[in-house]
N, C-alpha and C positions, 0 to 999 in steps of 0.2 A: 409540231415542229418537224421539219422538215419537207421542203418539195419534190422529191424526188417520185417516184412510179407511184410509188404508194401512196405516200401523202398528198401528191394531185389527185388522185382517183378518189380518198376518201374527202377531201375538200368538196370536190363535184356531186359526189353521190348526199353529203348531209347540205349542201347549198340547195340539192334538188328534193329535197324532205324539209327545208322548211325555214333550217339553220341559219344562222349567221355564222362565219366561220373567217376564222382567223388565222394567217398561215407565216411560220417564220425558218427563214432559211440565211446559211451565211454568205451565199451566192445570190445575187441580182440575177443573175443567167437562167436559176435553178426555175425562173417563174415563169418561164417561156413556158413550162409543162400543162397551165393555167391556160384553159380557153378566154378564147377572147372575151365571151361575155360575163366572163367571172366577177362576181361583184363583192367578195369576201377580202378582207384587208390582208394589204403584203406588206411585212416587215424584213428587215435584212439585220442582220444580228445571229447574236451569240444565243442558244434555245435554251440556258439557266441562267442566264443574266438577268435579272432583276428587272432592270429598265426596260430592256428589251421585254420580254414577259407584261411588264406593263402598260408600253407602248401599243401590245397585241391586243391589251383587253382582258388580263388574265384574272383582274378584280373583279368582272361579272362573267367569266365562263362557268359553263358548266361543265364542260369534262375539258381532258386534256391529253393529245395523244405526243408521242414520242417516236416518230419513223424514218433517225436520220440512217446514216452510216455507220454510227459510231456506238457502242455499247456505252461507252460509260457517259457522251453525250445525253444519252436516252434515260440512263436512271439516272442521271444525275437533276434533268430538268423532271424527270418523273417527279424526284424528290422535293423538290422545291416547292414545282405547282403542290404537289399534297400537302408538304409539312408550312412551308411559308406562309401559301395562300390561298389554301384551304378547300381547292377544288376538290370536289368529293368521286368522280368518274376520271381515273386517269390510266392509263394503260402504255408500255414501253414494248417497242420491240427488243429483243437481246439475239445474239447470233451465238452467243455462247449456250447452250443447257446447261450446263453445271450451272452457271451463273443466274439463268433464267429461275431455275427452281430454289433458290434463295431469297432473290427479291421476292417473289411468288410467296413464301413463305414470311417474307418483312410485310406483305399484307399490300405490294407494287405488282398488281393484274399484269403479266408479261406474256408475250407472245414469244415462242423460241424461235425463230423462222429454219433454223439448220434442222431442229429437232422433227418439226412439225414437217417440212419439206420429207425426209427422209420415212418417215413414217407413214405418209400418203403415199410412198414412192414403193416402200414395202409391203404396203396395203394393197398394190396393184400387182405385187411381183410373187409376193405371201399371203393369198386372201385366205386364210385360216386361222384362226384367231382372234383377241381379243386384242383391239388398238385402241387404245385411249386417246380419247380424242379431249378430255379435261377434267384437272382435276383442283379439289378445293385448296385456298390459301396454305391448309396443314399438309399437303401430298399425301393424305389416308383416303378418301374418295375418291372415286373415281367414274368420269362417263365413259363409258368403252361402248364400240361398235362391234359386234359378234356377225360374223357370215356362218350361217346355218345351214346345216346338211339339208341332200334330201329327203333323213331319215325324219327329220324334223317338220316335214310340208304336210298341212292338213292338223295338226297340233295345235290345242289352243295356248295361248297364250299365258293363261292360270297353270296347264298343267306344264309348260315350260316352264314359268317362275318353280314350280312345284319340284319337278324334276332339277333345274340346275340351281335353284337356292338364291336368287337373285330376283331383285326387281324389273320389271323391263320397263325401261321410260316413256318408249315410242318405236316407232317399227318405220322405217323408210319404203315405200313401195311404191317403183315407178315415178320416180321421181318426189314423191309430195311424203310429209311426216304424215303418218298416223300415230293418234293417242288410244291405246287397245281398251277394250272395257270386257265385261263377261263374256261375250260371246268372238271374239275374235281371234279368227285362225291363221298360223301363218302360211302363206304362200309362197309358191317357187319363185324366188329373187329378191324375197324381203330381208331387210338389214335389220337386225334386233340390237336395239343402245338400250346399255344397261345400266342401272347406278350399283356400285358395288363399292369393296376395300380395296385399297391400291392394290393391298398384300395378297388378293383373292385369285387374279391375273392369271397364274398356272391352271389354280381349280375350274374356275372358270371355260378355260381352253379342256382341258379332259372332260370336263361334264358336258360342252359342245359335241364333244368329236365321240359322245356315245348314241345308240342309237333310239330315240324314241321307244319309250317303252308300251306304246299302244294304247295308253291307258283313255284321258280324256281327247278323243281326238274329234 
């Protein structure tokens, strides 16, 4: 639901993965954003109305996304598709965080777009620290992205988990994920994502920002 920036781009990219996609907007205009050769169904309608929903195809989707303008548009047809009919992948934009991390917690996958914007944007301006990049239905989990001192380069991996108490998921290097295994050392420019406790966030950043203790390196 919705054609807008987003919603055209993600229509194109699962039309070009294999998908059949289905797109609905309350503007006829909004479809211009749709390449020509788009061959995925346009509906013009309300995105939690029933019929319209129906009209789309929502009785054999598999997932159901939600990228209009409007927050409560978004969880509102979020709700539907889940609870009415039954899609089981469904995910809403919100512009609100407070509000984001609520549905999130009603068990409605959200994207916060103010939240998430602002946090990349701090992530470029404060690259120290631990930014959570996602966290589980309950907000006690969490994936966080760590940038790593120098004291940290040439340190394996095991004795990082060892040292700051945490598991590391993957390491980013050069563009591509790495999955670390016994022998893997980190490197000058590697990103370490970690799975931790939401509530760990502080400790986390002080056990970064100490210096390699030498040990397995």
């Amino acid at each position: 639901m919705g054609c807008g920036r987003v919603g055209s781009t993600l229509a194109h990219i699962l039309e070009d993965k294999g998908h059949s996609v289905a797109i609905i907007d309350q503007s006829p205009e909004a479809f211009r954003r749709l390449r020509g050769g788009f061959r995925g169904r346009r509906v013009t309608g309300v995105g939690f109305d029933r019929d319209v929903l129906e009209e789309a195809g929502i009785e054999q989707a598999s997932a159901f996304v939600a990228v209009s303008s409007g927050d409560n548009s978004n969880i509102i047809s979020a709700r539907v598709a889940r609870e009415t009919f039954g899609v089981e992948n469904v995910v809403a934009r919100i512009y609100d965080p407070r509000r984001a991390e609520v549905y999130q917690r009603l068990g409605i996958p959200t994207v916060a777009t103010v939240r998430w914007t602002a946090d990349q944007m701090l992530r470029r301006l404060l690259p120290d620290g631990a930014l959570p990049l996602w966290r589980d239905p309950t907000g006690e989990i969490m994936l966080a992205e760590l940038s790593v001192g120098e004291a940290w380069i040439g340190t394996k991996v095991t004795a990082f988990e060892e040292a700051v108490r945490t598991r590391v998921a993957f390491l980013s290097r050069m563009g591509e994920a790495i999955v670390p295994d016994a022998d893997t050392v980190i490197q000058d420019g590697d990103v370490v994502h970690v799975m931790a406790r939401s509530d760990d966030k502080d400790r986390l950043n002080k056990a970064v920002a100490q210096p390699a203790d030498g040990g397995d390196r």
